[in-house]
ROSEZA-793982 format. One line per field, with one value per residue (C-alpha): x, y, z; residue in one letter. Coordinates in nm, 2 decimals, always signed. Layout:
<atoms>
x <- X / ...
y <- Y / ...
z <- Z / ...
markol <- A / ...
</atoms>
This chain:
<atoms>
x <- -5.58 / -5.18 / -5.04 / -4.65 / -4.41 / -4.56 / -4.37 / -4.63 / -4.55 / -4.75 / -4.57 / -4.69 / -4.97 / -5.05 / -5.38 / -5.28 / -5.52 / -5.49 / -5.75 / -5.87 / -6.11 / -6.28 / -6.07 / -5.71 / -5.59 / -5.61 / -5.81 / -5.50 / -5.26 / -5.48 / -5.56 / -5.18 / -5.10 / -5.28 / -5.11 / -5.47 / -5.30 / -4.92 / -4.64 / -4.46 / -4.21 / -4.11 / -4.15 / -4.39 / -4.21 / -4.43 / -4.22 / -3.90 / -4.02 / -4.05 / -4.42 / -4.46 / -4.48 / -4.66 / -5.01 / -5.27 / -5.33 / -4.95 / -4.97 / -5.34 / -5.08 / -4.83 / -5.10 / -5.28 / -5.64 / -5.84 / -6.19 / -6.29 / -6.48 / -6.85 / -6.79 / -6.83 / -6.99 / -7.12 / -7.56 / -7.66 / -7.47 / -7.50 / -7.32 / -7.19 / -7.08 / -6.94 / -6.75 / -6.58 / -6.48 / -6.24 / -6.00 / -6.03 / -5.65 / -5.66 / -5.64 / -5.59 / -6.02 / -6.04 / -5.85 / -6.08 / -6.41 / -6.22 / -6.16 / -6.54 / -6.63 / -6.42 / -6.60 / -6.90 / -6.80 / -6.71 / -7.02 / -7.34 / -7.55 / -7.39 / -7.42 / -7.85 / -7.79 / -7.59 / -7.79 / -7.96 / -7.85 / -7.57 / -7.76 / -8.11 / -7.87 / -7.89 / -7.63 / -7.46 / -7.51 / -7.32 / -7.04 / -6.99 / -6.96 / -6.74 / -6.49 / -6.57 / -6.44 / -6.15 / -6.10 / -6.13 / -5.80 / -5.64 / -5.45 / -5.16 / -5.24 / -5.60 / -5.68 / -6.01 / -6.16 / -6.41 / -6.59 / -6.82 / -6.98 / -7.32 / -7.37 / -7.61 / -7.39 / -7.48 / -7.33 / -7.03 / -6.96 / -7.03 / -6.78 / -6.49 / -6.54 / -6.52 / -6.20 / -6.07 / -6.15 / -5.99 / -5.66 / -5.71 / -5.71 / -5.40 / -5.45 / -5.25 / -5.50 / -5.47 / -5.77 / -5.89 / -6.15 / -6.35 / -6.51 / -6.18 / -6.43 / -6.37 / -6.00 / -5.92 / -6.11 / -5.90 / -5.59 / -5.24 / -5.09 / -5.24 / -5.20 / -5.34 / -5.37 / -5.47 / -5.48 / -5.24 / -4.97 / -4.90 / -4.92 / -4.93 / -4.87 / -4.75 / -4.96 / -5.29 / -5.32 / -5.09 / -5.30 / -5.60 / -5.42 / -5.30 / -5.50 / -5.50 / -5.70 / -5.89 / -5.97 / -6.06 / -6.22 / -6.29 / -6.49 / -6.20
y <- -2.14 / -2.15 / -2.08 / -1.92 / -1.82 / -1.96 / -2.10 / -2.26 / -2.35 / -2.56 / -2.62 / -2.97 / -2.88 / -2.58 / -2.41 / -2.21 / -2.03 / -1.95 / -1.72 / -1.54 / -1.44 / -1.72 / -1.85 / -1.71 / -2.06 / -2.15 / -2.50 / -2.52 / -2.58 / -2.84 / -3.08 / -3.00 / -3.12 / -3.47 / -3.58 / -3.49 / -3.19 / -3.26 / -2.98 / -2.81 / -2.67 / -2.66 / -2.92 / -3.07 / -3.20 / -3.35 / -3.47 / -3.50 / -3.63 / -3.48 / -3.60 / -3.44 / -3.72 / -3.95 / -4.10 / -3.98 / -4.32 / -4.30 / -3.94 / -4.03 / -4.34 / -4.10 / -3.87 / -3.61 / -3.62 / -3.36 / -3.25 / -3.15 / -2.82 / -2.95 / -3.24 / -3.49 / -3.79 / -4.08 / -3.97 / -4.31 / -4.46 / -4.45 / -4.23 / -4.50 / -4.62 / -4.28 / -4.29 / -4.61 / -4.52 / -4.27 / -4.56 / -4.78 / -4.78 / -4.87 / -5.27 / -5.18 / -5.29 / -5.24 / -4.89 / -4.80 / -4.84 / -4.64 / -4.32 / -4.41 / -4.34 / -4.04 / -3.88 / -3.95 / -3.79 / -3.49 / -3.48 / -3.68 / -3.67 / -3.81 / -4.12 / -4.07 / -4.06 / -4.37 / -4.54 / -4.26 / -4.20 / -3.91 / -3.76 / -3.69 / -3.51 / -3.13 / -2.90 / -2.91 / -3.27 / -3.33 / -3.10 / -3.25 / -3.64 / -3.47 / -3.38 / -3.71 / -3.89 / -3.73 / -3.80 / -4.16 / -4.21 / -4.09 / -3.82 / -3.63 / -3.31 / -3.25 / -3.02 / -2.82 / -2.67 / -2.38 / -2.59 / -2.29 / -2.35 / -2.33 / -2.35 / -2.09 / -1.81 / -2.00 / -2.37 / -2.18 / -2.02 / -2.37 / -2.53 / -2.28 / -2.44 / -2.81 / -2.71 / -2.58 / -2.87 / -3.08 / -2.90 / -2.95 / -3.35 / -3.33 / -3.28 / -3.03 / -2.79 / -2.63 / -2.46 / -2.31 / -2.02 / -1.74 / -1.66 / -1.45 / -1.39 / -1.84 / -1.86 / -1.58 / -1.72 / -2.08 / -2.01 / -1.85 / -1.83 / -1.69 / -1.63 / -1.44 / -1.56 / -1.31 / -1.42 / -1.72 / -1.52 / -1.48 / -1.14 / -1.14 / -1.38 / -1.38 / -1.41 / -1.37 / -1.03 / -0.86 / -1.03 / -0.84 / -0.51 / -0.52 / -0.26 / -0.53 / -0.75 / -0.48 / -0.34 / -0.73 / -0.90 / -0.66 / -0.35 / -0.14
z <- -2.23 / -2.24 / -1.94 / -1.97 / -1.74 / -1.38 / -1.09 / -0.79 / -0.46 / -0.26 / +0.08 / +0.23 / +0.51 / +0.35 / +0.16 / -0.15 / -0.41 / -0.73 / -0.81 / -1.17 / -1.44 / -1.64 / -1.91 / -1.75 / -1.74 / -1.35 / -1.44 / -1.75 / -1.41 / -1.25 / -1.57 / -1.60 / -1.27 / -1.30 / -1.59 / -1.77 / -1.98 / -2.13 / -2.09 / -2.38 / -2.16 / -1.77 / -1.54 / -1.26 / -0.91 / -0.65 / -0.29 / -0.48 / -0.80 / -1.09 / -1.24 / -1.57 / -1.81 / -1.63 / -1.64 / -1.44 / -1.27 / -1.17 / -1.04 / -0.84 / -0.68 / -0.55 / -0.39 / -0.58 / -0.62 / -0.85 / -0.77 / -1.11 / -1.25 / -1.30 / -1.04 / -1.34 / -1.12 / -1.23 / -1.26 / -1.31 / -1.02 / -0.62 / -0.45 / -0.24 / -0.60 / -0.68 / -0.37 / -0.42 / -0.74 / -0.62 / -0.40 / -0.76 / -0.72 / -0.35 / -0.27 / +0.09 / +0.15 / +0.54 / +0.50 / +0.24 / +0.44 / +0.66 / +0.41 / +0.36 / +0.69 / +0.72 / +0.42 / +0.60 / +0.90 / +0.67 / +0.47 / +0.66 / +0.42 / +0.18 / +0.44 / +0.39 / +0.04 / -0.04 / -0.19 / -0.43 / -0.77 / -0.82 / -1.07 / -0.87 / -0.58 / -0.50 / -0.63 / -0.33 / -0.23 / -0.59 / -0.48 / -0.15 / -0.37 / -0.54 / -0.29 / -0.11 / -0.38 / -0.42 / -0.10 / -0.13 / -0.31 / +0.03 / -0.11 / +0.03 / -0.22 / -0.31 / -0.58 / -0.57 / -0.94 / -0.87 / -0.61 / -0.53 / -0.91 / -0.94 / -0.49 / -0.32 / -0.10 / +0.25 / +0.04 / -0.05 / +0.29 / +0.43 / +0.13 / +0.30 / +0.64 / +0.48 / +0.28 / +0.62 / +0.77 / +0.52 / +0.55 / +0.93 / +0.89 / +0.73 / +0.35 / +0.21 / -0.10 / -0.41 / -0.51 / -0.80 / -0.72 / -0.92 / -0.56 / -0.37 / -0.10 / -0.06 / -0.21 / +0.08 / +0.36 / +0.33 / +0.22 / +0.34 / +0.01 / -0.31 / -0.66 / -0.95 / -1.28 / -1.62 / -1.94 / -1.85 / -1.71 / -1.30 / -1.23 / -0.85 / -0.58 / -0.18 / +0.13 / +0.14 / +0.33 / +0.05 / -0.19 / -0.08 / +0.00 / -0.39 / -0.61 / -0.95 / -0.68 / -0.56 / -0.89 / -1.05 / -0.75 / -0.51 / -0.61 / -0.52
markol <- X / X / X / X / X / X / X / X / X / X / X / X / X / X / X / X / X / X / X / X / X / X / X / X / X / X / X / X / X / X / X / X / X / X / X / X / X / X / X / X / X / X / X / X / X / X / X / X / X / X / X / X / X / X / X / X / X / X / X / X / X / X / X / X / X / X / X / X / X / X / X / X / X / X / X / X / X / X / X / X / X / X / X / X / X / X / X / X / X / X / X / X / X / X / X / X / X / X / X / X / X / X / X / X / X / X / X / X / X / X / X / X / X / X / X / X / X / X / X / X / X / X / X / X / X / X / X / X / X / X / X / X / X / X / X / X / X / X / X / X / X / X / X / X / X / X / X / X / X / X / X / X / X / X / X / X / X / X / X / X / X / X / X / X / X / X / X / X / X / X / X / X / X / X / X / X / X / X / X / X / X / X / X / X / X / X / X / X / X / X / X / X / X / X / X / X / X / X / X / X / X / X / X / X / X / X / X / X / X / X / X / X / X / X / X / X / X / X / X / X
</atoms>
């Protein structure tokens, strides 16, 4: 989906949504984002660089980590293996076994499952390597595609308290969502995508008091 006319802010330390239908472009700004999509027009700053242009491996450097629609791990590897996957740019070692052991702290039983191979994981075991590597490459902005996909309601109220506690440790999030009921529950900032155009964004308690969210997310 082409996305036109869209300005984003995500203010370092913060939690911002961008919420919408299923092919309104939200993932578009993402793959955008970490080099993975190029731009026609308009431009991509990041802490006072402008990043449009380059490579995703220069853009993962200067601190922005995607967790990716579908999780796309690694079946046939460890998770442990999965995990250290994500600090492949890192050459800081002893720092790196201590990301590990924050994402462990974050998600224990991914610690149980170390050794077992991605692909035989639950659902939400697979969502939570997911994130984990992502968070491996130490990032200052991580950025979350719809990672309520495919989780039972009690996984995705559970994957609103990991996001919080993310933000709490520091990590400032941008997250893609289908699920407003999630993108709401995190986030102070929102925005709402249709058909690759923004037509509403501000604070999340104007978002919800808006009648185009009310009508298109919220039974209203």
């Amino acid at each position: 989906m082409a996305i036109q006319d869209i300005s984003l802010n995500v203010a370092e330390g913060s939690v911002v949504s961008i919420i919408g239908a299923n092919g309104a472009g939200k993932s578009t700004i993402l793959r955008a984002l970490s080099g993975l999509v190029p731009l026609s027009s308009g431009e991509i700053w990041f802490k006072g660089d402008r990043i449009d242009g380059k490579t995703t491996t220069e853009i993962v450097r200067m601190g922005i980590s995607l967790v990716p629609e579908g999780r796309q791990l690694f079946p046939y590897l460890s998770a442990l293996n999965n995990l250290r996957l994500g600090a492949i740019l890192r050459r800081d070692a002893g720092e790196v076994e201590g990301s590990l052991e924050e994402v462990y702290k974050l998600f224990p039983r991914l610690r149980e499952r170390q050794r077992q191979k991605a692909g035989t994981l639950s659902g939400g075991e697979q969502q939570m390597l997911a994130i984990g590597r992502g968070l491996m490459a130490r990032p200052k902005l991580l950025c979350m595609d719809e990672p309520s996909w495919g989780l039972a309601p009690v996984l995705v109220e559970q994957m609103g308290e990991v996001i919080s506690d993310i933000h709490k440790r520091g990590t400032s999030v941008l997250l893609v969502e289908q699920n407003v009921h999630l993108a709401f529950g995190v986030a102070s900032l929102g925005y709402a995508l249709q058909l690759g155009r923004l037509v509403l964004e501000g604070d999340i308690e104007k978002m919800k008091s808006s009648d185009i969210v009310k009508r298109a997310y919220l039974g209203g």
